[in-house]
Structure formats: C-alpha cells, structure tokens
C-alpha positions as a LaTeX table, in Angstrom:
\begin{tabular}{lrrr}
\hline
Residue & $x$ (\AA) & $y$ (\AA) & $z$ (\AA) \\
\hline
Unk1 & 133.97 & 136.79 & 153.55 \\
Unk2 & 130.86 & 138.38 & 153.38 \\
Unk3 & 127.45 & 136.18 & 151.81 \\
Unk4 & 127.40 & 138.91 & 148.59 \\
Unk5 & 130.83 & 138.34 & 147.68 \\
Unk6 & 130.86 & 134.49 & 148.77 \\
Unk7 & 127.61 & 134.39 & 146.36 \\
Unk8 & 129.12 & 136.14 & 143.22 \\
Unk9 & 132.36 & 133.92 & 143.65 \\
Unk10 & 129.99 & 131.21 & 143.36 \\
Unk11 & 128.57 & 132.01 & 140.24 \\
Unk12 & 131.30 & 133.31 & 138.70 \\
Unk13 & 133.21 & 129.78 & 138.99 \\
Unk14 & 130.03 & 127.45 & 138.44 \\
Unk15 & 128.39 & 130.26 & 135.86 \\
Unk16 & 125.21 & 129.02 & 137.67 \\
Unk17 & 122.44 & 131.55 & 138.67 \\
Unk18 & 121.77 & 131.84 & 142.16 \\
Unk19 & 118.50 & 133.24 & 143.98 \\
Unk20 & 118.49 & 133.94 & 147.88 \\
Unk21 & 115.44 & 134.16 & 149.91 \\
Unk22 & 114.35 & 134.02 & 153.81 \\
Unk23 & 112.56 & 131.08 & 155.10 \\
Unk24 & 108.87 & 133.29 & 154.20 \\
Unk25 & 110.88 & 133.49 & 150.23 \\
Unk26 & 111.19 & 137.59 & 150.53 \\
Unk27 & 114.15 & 137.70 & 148.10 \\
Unk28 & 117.32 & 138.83 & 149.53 \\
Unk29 & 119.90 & 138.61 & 146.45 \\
Unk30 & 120.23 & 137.30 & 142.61 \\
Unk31 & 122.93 & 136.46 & 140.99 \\
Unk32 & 123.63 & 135.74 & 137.33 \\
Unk33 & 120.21 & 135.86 & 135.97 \\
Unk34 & 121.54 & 138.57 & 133.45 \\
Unk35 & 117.95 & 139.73 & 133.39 \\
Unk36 & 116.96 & 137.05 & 131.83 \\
Unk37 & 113.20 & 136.53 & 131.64 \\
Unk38 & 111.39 & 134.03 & 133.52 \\
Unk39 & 109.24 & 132.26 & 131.58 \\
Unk40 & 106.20 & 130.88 & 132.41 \\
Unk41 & 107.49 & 127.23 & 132.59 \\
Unk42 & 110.30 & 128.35 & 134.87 \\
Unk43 & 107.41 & 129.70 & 137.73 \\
Unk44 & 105.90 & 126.27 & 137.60 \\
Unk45 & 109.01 & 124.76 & 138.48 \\
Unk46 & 110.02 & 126.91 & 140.73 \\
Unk47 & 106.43 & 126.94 & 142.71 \\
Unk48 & 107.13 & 123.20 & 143.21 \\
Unk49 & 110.80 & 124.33 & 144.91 \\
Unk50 & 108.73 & 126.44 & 147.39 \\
Unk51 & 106.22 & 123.18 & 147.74 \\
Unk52 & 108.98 & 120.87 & 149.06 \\
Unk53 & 111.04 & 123.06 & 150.94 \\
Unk54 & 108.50 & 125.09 & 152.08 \\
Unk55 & 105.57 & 122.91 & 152.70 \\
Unk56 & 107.53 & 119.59 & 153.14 \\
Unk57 & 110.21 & 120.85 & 154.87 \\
Unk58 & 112.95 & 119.41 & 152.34 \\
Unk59 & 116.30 & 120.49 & 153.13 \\
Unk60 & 117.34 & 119.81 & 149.60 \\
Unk61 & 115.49 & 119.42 & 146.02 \\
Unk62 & 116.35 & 118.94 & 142.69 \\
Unk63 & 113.47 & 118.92 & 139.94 \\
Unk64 & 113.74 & 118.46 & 136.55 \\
Unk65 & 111.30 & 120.09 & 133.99 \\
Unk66 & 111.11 & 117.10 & 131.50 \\
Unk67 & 112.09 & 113.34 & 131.52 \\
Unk68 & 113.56 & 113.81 & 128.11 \\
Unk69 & 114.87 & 116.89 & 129.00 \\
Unk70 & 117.91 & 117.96 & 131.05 \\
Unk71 & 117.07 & 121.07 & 132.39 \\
Unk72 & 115.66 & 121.50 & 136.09 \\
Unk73 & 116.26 & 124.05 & 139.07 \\
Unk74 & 117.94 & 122.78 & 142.35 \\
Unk75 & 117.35 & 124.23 & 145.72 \\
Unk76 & 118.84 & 123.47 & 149.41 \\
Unk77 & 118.17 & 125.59 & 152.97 \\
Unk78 & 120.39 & 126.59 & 155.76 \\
Unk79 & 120.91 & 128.83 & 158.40 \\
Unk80 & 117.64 & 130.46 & 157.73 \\
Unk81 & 118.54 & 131.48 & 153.83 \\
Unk82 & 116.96 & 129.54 & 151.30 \\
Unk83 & 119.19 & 129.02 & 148.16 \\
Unk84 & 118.02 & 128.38 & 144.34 \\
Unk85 & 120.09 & 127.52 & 141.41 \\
Unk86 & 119.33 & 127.79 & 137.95 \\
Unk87 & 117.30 & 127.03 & 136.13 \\
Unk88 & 120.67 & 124.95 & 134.60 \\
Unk89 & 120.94 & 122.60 & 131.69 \\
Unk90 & 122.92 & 119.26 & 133.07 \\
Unk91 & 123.18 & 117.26 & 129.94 \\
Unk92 & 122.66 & 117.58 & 125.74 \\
Unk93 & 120.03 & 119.36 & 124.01 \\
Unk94 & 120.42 & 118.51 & 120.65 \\
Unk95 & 117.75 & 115.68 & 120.75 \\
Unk96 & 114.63 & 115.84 & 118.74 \\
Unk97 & 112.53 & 115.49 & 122.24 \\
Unk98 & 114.46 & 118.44 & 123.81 \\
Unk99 & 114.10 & 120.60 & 120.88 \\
Unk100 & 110.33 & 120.30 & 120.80 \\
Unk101 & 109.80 & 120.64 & 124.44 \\
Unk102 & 111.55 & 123.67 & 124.24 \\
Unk103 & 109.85 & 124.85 & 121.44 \\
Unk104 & 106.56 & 124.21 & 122.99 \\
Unk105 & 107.32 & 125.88 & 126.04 \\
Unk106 & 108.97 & 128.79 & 124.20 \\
Unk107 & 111.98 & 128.22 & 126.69 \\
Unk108 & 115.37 & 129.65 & 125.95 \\
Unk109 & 119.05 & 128.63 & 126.24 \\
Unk110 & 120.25 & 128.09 & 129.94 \\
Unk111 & 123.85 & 127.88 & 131.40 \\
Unk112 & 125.10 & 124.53 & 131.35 \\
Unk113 & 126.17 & 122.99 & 134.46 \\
Unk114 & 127.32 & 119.30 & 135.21 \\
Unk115 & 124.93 & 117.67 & 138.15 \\
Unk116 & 127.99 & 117.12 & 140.63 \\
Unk117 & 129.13 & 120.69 & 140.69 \\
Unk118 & 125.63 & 121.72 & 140.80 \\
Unk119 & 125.27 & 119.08 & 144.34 \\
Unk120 & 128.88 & 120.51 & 145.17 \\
Unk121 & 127.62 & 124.40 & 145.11 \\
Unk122 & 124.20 & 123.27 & 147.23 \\
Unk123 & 126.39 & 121.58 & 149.65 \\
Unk124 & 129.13 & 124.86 & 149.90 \\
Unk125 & 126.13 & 127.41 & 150.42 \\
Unk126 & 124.49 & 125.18 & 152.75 \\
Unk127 & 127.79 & 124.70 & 155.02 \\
Unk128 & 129.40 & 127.45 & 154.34 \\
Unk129 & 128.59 & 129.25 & 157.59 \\
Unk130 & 129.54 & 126.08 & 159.56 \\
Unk131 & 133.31 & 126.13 & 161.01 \\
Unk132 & 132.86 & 123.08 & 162.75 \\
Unk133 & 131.70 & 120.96 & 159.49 \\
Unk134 & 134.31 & 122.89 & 157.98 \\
Unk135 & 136.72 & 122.17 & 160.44 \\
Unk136 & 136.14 & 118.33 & 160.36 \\
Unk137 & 136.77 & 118.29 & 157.00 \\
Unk138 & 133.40 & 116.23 & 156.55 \\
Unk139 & 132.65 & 114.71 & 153.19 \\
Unk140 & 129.89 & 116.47 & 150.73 \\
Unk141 & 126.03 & 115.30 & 151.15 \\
Unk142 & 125.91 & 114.45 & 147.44 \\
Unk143 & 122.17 & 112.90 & 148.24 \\
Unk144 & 120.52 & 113.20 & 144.87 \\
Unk145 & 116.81 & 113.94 & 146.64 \\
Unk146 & 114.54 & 113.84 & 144.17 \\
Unk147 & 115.24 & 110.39 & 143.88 \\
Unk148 & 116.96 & 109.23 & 147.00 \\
Unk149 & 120.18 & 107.80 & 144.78 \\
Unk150 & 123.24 & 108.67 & 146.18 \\
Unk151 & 126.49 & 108.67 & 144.22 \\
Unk152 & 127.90 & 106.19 & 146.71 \\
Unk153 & 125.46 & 103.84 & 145.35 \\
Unk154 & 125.95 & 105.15 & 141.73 \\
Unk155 & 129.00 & 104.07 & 142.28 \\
Unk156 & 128.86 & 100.58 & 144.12 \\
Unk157 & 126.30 & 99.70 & 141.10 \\
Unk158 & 129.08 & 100.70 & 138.55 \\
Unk159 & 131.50 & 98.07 & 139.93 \\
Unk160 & 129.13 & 96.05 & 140.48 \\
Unk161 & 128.29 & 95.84 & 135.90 \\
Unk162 & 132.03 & 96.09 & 135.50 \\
Unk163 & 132.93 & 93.15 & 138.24 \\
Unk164 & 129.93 & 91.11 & 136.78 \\
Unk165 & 131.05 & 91.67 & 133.16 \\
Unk166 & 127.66 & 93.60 & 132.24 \\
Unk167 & 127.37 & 96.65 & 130.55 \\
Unk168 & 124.50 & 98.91 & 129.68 \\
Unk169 & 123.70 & 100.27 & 125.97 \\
Unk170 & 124.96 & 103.76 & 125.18 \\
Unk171 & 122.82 & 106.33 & 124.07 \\
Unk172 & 124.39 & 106.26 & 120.80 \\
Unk173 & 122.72 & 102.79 & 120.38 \\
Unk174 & 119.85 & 103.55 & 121.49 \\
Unk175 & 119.07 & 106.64 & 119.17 \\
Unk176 & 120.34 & 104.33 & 116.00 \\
Unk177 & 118.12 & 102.06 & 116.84 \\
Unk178 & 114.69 & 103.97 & 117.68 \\
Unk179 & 116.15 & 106.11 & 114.67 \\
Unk180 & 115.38 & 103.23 & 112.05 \\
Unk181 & 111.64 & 103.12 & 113.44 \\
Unk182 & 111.58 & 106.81 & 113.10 \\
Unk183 & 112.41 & 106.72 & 109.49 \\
Unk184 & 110.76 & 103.56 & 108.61 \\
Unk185 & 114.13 & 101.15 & 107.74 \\
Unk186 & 112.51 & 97.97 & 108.08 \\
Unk187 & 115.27 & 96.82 & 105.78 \\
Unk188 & 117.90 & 97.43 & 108.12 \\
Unk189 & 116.62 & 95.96 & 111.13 \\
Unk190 & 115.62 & 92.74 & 109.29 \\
Unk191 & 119.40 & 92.41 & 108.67 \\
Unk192 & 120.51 & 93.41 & 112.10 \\
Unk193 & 118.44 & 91.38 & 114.51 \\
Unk194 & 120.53 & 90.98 & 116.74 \\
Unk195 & 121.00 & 95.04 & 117.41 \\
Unk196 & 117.28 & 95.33 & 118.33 \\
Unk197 & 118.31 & 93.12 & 122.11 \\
Unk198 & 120.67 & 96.23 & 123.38 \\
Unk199 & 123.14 & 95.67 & 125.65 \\
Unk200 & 121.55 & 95.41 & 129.10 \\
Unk201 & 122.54 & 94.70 & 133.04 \\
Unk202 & 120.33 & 91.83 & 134.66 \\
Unk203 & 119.61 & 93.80 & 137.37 \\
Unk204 & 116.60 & 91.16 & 139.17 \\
Unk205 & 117.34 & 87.64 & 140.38 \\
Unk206 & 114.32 & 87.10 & 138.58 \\
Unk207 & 115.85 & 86.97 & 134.96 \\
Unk208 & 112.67 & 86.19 & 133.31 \\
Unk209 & 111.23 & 89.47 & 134.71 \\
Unk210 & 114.31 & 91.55 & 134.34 \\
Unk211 & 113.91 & 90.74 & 130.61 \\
Unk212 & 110.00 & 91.55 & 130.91 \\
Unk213 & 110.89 & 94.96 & 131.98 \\
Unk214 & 113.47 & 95.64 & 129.26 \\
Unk215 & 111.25 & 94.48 & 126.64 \\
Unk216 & 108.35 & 96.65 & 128.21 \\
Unk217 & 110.22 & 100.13 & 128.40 \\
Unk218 & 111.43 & 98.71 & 125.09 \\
Unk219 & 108.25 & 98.76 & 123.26 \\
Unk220 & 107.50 & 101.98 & 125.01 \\
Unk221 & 110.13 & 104.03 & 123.13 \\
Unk222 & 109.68 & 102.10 & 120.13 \\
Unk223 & 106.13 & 103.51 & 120.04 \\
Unk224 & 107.41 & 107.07 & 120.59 \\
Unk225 & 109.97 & 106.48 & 117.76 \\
Unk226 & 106.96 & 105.77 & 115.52 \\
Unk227 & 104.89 & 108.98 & 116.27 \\
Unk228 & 107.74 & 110.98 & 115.76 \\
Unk229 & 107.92 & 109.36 & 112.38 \\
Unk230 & 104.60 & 110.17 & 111.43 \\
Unk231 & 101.73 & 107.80 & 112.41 \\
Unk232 & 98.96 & 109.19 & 115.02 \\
Unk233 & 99.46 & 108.84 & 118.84 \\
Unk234 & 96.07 & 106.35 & 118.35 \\
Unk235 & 97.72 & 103.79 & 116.24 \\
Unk236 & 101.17 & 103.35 & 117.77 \\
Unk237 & 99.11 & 103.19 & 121.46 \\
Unk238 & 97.18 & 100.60 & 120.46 \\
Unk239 & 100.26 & 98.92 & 118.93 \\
Unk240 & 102.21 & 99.62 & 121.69 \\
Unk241 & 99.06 & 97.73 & 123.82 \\
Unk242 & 99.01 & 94.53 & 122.00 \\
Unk243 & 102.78 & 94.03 & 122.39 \\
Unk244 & 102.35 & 94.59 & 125.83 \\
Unk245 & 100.10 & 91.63 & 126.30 \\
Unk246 & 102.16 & 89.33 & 124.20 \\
Unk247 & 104.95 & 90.50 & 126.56 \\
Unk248 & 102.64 & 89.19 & 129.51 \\
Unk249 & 101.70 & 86.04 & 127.58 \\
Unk250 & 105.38 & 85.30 & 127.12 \\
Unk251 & 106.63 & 81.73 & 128.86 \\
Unk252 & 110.28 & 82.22 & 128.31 \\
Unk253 & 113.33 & 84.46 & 127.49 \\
Unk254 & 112.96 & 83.11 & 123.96 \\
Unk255 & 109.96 & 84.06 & 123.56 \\
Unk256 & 110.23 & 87.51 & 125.19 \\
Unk257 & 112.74 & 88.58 & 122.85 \\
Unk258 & 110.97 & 87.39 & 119.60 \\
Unk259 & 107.81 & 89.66 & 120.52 \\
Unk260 & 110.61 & 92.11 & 121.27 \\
Unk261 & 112.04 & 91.96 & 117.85 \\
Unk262 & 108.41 & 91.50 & 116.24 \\
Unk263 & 107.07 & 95.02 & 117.73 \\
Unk264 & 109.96 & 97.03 & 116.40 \\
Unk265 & 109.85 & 95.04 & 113.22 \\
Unk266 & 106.13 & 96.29 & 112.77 \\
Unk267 & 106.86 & 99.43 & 114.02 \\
Unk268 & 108.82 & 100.17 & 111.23 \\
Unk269 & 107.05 & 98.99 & 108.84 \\
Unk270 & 103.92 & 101.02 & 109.79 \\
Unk271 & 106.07 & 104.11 & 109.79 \\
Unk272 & 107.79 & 103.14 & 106.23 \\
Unk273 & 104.30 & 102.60 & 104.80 \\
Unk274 & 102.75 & 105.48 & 106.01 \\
Unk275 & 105.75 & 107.37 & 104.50 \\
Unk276 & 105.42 & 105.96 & 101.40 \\
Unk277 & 101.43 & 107.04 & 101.20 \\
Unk278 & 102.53 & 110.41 & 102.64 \\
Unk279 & 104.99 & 110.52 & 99.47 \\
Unk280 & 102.06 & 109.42 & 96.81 \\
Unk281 & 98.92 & 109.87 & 98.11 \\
Unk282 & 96.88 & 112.66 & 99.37 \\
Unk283 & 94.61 & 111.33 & 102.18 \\
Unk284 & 91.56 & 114.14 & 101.07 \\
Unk285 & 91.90 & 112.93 & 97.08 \\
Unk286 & 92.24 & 108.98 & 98.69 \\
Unk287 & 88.73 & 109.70 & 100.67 \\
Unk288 & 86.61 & 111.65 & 97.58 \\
Unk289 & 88.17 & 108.83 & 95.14 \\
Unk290 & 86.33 & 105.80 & 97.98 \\
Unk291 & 83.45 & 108.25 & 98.28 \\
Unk292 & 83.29 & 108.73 & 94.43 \\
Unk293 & 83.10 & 104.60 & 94.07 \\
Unk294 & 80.64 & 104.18 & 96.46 \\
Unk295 & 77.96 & 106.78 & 94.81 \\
Unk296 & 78.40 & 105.50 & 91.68 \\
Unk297 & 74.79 & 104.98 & 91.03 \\
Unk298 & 73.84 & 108.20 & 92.76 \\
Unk299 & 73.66 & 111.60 & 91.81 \\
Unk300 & 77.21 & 113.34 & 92.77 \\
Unk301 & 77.97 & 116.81 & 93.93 \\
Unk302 & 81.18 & 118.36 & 94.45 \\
Unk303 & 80.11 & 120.10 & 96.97 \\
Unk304 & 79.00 & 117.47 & 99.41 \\
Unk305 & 82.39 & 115.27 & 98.29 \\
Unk306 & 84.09 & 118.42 & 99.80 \\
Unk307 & 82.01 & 118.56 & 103.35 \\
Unk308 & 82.42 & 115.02 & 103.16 \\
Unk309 & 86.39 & 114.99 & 103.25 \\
Unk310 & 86.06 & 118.56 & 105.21 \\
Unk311 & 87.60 & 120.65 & 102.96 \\
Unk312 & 86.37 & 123.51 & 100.52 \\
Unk313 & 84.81 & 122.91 & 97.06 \\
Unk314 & 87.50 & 124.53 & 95.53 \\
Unk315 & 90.67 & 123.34 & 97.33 \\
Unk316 & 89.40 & 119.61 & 96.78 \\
Unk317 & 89.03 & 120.45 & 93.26 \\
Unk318 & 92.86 & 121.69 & 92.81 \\
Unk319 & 94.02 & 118.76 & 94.89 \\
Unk320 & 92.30 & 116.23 & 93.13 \\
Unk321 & 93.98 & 117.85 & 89.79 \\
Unk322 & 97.18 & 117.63 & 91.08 \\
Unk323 & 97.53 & 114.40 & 92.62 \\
Unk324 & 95.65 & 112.43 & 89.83 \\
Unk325 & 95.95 & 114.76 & 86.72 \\
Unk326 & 92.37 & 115.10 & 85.74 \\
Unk327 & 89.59 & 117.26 & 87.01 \\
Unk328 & 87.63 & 115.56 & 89.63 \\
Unk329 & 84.29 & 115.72 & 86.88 \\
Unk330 & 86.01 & 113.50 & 84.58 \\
Unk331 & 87.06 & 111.55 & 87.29 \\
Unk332 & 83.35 & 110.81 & 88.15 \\
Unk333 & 82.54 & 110.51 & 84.72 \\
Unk334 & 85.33 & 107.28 & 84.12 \\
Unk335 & 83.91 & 105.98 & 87.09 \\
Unk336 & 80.16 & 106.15 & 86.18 \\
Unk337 & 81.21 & 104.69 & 82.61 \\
Unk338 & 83.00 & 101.67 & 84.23 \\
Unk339 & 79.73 & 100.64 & 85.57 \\
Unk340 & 78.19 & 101.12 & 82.32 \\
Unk341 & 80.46 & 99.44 & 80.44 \\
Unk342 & 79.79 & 96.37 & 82.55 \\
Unk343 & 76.11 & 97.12 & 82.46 \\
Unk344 & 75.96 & 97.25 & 78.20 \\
Unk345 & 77.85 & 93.99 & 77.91 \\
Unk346 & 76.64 & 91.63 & 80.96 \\
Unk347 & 72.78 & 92.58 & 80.76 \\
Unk348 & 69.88 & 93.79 & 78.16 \\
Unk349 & 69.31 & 97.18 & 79.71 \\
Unk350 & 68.34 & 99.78 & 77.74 \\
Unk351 & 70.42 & 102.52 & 76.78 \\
Unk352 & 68.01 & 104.94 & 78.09 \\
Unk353 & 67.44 & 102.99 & 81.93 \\
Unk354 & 71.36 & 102.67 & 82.24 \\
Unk355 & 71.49 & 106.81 & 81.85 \\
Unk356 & 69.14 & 107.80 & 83.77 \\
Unk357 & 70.22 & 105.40 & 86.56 \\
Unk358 & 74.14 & 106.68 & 86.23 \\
Unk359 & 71.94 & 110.32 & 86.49 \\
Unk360 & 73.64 & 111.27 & 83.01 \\
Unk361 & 70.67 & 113.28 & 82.98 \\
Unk362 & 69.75 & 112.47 & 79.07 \\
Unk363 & 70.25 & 109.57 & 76.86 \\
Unk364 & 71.99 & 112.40 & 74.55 \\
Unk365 & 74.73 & 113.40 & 77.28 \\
Unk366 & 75.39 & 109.97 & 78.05 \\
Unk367 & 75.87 & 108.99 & 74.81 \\
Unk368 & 78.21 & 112.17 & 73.93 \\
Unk369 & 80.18 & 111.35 & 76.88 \\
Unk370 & 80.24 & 107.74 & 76.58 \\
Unk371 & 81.47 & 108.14 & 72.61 \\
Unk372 & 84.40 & 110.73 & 73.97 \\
Unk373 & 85.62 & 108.37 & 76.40 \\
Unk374 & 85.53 & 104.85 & 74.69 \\
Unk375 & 85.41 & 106.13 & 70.89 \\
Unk376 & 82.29 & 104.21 & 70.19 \\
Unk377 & 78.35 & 104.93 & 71.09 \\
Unk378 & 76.61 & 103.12 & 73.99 \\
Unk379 & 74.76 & 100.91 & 70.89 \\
Unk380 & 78.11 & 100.10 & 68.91 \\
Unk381 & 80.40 & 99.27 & 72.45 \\
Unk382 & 77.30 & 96.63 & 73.40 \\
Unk383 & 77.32 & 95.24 & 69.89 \\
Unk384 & 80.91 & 94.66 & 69.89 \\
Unk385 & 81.25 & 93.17 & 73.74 \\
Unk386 & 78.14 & 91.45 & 74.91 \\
Unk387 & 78.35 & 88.67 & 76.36 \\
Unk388 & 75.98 & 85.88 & 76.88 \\
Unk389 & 75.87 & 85.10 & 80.62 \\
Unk390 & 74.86 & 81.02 & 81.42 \\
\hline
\end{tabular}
C-alpha cells in the first residue's frame, strides 16, 4: 500500500491530522488539517517538535501546550520521514482553566483523540515500512517521551494502589473542593473537614514527607482557586507563602494536616469577603470616603479626590451618588459638620474660628449649612449640648 493511501487510512480511522516532512522538514504531505488555520500558538509548539527531533535527535515527542490544558502535538521519525500529529485534544475542555487559555490564545476547537491511539498511530507510521518488526509481531513502543513514563509502569503503579488498598481522589473531588474556595463557602468546608484531606496514595517511605508534598501542591491550587474567585494574584501569593512555611515548620502528620485545613479555611474566607465588598462597596467611593475623613480640616476639591482615586471628576461624582445616595458635596459637608459638632460642644471656640478652620468660607455659609443639616444654628446646637470637660 502506498504511504498516501496508508496516510489517509490513518486519519480517516484516528480523525487525527497528520503532517509529513523529510529529515531537513520540506513538507511532503498533509492530511486532515481541513485548512484549518494555524494559529500562532500552534507554530510555537510545533518549533519545539523540530527542536527535539531535529536538534536532539528524539525519535519520538509528545508536547503539550498547557498543564491545565489537554491539547499538545505529537511527533515520531523513521525511515527518513518525519511524522506530526495534531495538534489533538486528549482529554476535557470544559474547565474554567481550559476555557481561558483558549480564549487567551484565541485557539480553536481541535479533533479529539485519546493518548493511546495517538502512541498507537506514532508507533504504526514509524514501523510501518518494517516487515521484519512486523513479522515478529513485536509489541508497540508506548514510551510516553516527554516524560519517560511508560504504560507498563502506569500500569504496575495501578496494581500496586489497588493491591495496597489506596486510591487517589477523582477529579470530581477535586473541582468540588477548590470550587468552594472559588466561590467563597467557608460555611461548607467548616462542616466538611474531613473532605478538605482528599483521598491520596502514600507514594514515599517517608510518610511525613509524602504528606508534606500533598499538602504543598495542596495549597498551591487552593491559591489558584482563590484568584479565580476574585482576589489579586498579590494576596493569594503571599498567602499561599506563609502556608508554605507553616508546612515546613510542621513536626508531625497532625500538624501537617491542620495547616492544611487552616489555608483552605482562610482561603475561603478571603474570597467570601472580598465578594461580599464586591457586592456593597465600590472600592473608588471606599477610597474618596477615607480620603474625605482624612482632609476634614482642609480645604477639599473634587477634583483632586478624583486624581487621587484615578478616575474622572465626573465619573467619581455619579459613583459616589449611586453607591451612597447623596452627592459627594453633601457628603463632605456631613463630614465637616461632624467635626464641628464635636468642636461646639467639647471646647469654647468661636463660631467664627471653627468656620474658617472647616474652610466654610464665611461664618454666614456655615451657619446656613449647619442650620439645614442639624435644624438648629451653630449658637443654639452649643447651647443645648456643651459639655463641661474635667
């Protein structure tokens, strides 16, 4: 059978593109691309294909474009050819990490393709020229190469959990778990404890460290869960940080798995706080109304509140009136006539010094305002509240 038609059986049973090229990459044949598009993510992957098996002389490759994302291009050489699939999806997308990676990198949908038939299709192109290997009947190099696994050893581990009665957590578990940081249910991990410890192998004869580990990569995701729900990169790092040194400070199991607990605990409730603020508060209103307090006794201009909180004069102005109800003047003015109030009743300051050191501009203004506000003149509100101070 000729290498076209061997080539388009191949994709037409895996549905997995297929790129030929000589050993200088002049392109001799694709298959299955559908003229799709590469994108500009797909080059950098696939200049890193050409690195190994060009450069390093790799006879086989597989590189993935993301961690948290199960897409990735695999690539194998023989008999002078040099042989790319994909790019392929290998797993789900429907996570919130995939979803924005993709977004990011503006990538589109790719045919979906399980890892073993991917290995399988690598290992057929690669032999298929080969009577003798053929002839032998010799078993498939399933050699996962990026990371030097095999599925021999996949496999030997697998017994191994089932034989010693350990089992790892399930993705399912995970995501409930990290997705109670995410949306800030402190409540519900405070009454499920014992959920935060998922289900793990002891995988080091040193138990003590195998739990270390767990707790480590732990703490990790936790602090990713909490970024995704809202708090900056900065804060969840530095979180993230601390708990790693109580994590090192640790003596025991015990102990390990209370800091454990503790970090996703606080997590939580930094993200359910934050949410809550998020919900009520506007942070640019929250700033002016500090800034506001703090220049009581000075002279205050919209105008600089708004550089201050870096935001136009008139934008500040709406927001204030929408998240507190009141223009942002009057606002000032309550404030200004709280320390007055305090001023007319707790010391023998003249009317006319506590005005002009509010800047009401004139004992007039002040006194207009103040009689608005507390339905009684600066004299008549001191005559009615002072207070002798001992």
């Amino acid at each position: 059978m000729g290498e076209e038609l061997v080539l388009e059986l191949v994709y037409r049973l895996s549905r997995l593109p297929v790129c030929v090229y000589t050993e200088s990459w002049e392109p001799l044949g694709v298959y299955g691309t559908d003229g799709k598009r590469e994108e500009t993510y797909d080059r950098r992957i696939f200049q890193q294909i050409q690195k190994c098996l060009g450069e390093k002389r790799m006879d086989q490759v597989f590189i993935p474009y993301d961690q948290q994302v199960p897409i990735g291009l695999y690539g194998g050489r023989a008999g002078g050819r040099i042989y790319i699939l994909g790019p392929f999806c290998y797993g789900p997308l429907h996570t919130m990490e995939a979803g924005r990676f993709l977004r990011k990198n503006r990538l589109g949908d790719y045919p979906e393709c399980r890892m073993e038939d991917a290995r399988n299709v690598i290992w057929f192109l690669r032999h298929s020229g080969d009577t003798a290997v053929q002839q032998e009947g010799a078993q498939v190099d399933e050699q996962f190469w990026s990371y030097g696994v095999t599925d021999q050893e996949s496999v030997t581990e697998e017994v191994w959990q089932m034989e010693a009665f350990q089992r790892n957590h399930t993705y399912r578990e995970e995501e409930k778990l990290y997705r109670c940081i995410r949306e800030g249910n402190v409540a519900y991990l405070e009454q499920h404890m014992e959920d935060i410890e998922l289900p793990h192998p002891i995988l080091l004869e040193d138990v003590k460290k195998n739990e270390e580990y767990m707790a480590v990569t732990g703490i990790s995701l936790a602090a990713r869960a909490a970024v995704e729900g809202g708090i900056s990169s900065k804060e969840a790092f530095l979180y993230n940080d601390l708990y790693l040194k109580k994590i090192a400070a640790c003596r025991d199991i015990q102990a390990i798995h209370k800091v454990h607990g503790e970090c996703y605990l606080q997590f939580a409730r930094i993200v359910r706080d934050r949410k809550k603020k998020e919900t009520a508060l506007n942070r640019h209103v929250e700033e002016c109304k500090r800034a506001i307090v703090a220049r009581r006794f000075e002279r205050i201009m919209i105008d600089e509140l708004a550089k201050d909180v870096g935001i136009s004069k008139e934008y500040l102005q709406k927001l204030f009136r929408q998240h507190e109800g009141i223009p942002i003047t009057e606002y000032i003015a309550d404030k200004k006539l709280e320390v007055a109030c305090n001023m007319l009743v707790f010391s023998d300051r003249k009317i006319s010094d506590i005005a002009d050191q509010l800047h009401f501009g004139s004992v007039s203004h002040f006194s207009l305002v103040f009689k608005r506000k507390k339905g009684q003149s600066p004299r008549e509100y001191r005559c009615a509240h002072q207070r002798t101070v001992y």
